[in-house]
C-alpha positions as CSV (number, residue, x, y, z in Angstrom):
1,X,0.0,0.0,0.0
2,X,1.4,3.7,-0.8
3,X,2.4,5.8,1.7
4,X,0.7,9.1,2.1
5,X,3.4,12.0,1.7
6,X,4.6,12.9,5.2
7,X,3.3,9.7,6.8
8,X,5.8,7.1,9.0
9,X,5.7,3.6,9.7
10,X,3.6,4.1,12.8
11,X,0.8,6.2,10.5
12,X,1.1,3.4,8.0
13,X,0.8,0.7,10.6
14,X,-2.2,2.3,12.1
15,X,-3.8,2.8,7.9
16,X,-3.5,-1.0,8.2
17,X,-5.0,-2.0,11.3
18,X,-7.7,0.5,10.7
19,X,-8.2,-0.8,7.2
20,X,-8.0,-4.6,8.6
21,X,-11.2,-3.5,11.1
22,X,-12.9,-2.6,8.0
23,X,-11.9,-5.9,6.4
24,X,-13.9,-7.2,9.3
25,X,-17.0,-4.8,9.5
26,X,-17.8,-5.2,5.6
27,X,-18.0,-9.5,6.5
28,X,-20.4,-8.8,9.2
29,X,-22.0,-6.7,6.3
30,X,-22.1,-9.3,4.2
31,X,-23.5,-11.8,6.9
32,X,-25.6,-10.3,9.1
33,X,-28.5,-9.8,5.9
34,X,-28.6,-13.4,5.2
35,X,-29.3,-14.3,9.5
36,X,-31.6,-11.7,9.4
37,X,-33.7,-13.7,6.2
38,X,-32.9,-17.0,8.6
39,X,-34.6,-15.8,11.5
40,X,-37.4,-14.0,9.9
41,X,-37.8,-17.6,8.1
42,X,-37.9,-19.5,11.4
43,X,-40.1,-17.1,12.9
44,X,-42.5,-18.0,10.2
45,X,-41.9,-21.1,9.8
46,X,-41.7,-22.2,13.6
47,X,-43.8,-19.5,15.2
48,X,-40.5,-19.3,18.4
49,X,-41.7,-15.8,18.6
50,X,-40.6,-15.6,22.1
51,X,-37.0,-17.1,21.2
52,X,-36.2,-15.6,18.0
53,X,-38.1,-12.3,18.8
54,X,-35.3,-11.1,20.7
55,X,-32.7,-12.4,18.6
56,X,-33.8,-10.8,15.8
57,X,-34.0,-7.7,17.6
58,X,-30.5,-8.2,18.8
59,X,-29.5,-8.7,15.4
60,X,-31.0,-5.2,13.8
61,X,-29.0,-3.4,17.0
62,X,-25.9,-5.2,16.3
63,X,-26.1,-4.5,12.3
64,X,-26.7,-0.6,13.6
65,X,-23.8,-0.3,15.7
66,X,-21.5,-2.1,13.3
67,X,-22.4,0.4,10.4
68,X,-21.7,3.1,13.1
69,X,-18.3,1.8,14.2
70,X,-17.8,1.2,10.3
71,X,-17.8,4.8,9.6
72,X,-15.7,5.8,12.6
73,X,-13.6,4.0,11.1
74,X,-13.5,5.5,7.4
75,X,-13.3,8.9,8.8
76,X,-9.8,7.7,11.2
77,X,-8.5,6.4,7.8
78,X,-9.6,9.6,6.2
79,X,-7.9,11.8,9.0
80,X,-5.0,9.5,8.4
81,X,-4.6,10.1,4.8
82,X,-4.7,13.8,5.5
């Protein structure tokens, strides 16, 4: 990966942690859609309202706070490339 102009090995380590994290956050991305269609499915198919109720709610507040920590992270990469 290029280095920005004025950054140093520590900057650049940091770019590729960061962009590792984000490696990370867009496979829960890719995931977390296709558990969602699984649960709704079950809930359907299996009426576990009780039991998969709350999972599916966990699910929406976990895909929520991963697209928020997702663009935390863009904007350190961004501040980093600056």
């Amino acid at each position: 990966m290029p280095r920005s102009k004025g950054q140093d090995g520590s900057s650049l380590k940091l770019r590729e942690d960061l962009e590792a994290a984000l490696g990370a956050l867009a496979d829960h991305g890719e995931c977390a859609p296709r558990v969602e269609i699984r649960i709704r499915q079950a809930l359907r198919r299996t009426g576990f309202h009780s039991l998969l109720d709350p999972a599916l709610e966990d699910l929406v507040r976990m895909v929520r706070d991963v697209a928020d920590a997702q663009s935390q992270v863009v904007a350190a990469v961004q501040r980093l490339m600056e």
